[in-house]
C-alpha positions in Angstrom: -22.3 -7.3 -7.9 -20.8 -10.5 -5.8 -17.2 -9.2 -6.1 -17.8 -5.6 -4.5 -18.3 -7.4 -1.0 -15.2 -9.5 -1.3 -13.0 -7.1 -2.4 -13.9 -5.1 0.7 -13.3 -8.2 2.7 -10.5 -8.7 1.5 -9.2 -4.9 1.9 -10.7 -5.2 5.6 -9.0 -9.0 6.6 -5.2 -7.7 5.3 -5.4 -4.9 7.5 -6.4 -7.7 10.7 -4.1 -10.4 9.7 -1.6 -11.2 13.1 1.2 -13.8 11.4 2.1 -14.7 8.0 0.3 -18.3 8.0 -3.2 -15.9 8.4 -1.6 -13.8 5.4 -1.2 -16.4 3.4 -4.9 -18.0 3.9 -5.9 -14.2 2.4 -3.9 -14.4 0.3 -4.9 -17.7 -1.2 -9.0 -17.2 -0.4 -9.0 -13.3 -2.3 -6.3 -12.9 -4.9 -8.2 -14.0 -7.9 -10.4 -10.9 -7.2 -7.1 -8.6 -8.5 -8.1 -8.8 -12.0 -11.5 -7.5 -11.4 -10.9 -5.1 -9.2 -11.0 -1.6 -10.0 -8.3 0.9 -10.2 -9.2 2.7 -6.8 -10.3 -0.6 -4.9 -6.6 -1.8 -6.0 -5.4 1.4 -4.6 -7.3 1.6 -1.5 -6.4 -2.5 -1.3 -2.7 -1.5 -1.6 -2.6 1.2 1.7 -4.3 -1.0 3.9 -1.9 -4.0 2.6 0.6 -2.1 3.4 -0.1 -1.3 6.3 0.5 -4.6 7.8 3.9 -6.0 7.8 2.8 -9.2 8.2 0.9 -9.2 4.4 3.3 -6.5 2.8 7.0 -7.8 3.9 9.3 -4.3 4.4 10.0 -1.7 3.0 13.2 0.3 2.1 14.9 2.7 4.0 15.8 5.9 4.1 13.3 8.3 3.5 15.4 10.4 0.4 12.1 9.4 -2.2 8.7 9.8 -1.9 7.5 6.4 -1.6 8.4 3.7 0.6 9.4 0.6 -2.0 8.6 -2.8 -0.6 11.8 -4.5 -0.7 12.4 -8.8 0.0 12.8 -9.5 3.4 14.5 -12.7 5.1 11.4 -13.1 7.0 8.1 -12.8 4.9 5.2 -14.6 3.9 5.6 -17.1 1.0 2.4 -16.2 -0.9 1.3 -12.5 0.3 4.6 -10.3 0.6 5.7 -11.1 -3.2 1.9 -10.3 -3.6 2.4 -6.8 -2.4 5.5 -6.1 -4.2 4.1 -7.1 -7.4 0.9 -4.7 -6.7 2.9 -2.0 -5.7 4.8 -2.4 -9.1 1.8 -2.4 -11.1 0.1 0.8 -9.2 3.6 3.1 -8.6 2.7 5.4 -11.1 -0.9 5.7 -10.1 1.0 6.6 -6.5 1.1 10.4 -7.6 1.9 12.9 -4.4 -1.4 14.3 -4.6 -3.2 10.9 -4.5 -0.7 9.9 -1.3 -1.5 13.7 0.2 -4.8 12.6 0.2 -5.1 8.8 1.1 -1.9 8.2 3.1 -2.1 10.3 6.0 -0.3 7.7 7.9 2.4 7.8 6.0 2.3 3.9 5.0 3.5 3.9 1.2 5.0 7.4 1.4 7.5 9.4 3.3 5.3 12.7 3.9 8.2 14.5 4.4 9.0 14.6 1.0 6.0 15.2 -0.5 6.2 18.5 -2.1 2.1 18.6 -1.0 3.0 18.6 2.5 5.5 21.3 2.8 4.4 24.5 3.7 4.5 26.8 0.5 6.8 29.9 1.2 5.7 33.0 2.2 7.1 36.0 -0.2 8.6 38.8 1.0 6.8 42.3 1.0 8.0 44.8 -0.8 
């Protein structure tokens, strides 16, 4: 099908984009795809979105939840960063600590440290 190529240019150009004029232009040339994207493109779309700071804006601090939320910043893109935050709204719940275990091993929409996944179950005691 014509879209599965452009939705993996797309996924592969937000990860590359330097400045937010160049996220814009993605922005602008791919969104359209959103609606027929699957589930799991969107997600995989999402990580490498975010990534990039220059197509996902910022994201909150501290680390006391499991994901990182993209919050408004003073200095974003017009087009892309609003983008992101609306994505990230519509695919939080698909953002499940096993999925993030798995996909985010950089740690981009998710504070590892507090995935219950990632911490070392607890030995018990022998008796």
């Amino acid at each position: 099908m014509f879209h599965a190529p452009r939705i993996e240019a797309w996924t592969r150009a937000v990860t590359t984009v330097t400045n937010y004029e160049g996220a814009n232009k993605v922005h602008d040339r791919f969104h359209g795809l959103w609606a027929v994207m699957p589930v799991e493109k969107k997600l995989r779309w999402l990580l490498a979105a975010g990534g990039n700071g220059e197509v996902a804006g910022a994201f909150q601090e501290p680390n006391t939840k499991l994901l990182r939320e993209p919050v408004k910043s003073a200095h974003e893109s017009w087009a892309s960063a609003p983008f992101f935050r609306e994505a990230f709204v519509e695919l939080k719940e698909l953002l499940t600590a096993q999925w993030l275990f798995d996909n985010d091993k950089d740690g981009v929409l998710h504070h590892a440290n507090n995935n219950p996944l990632s911490k070392p179950k607890a030995k018990r005691a022998a008796r």
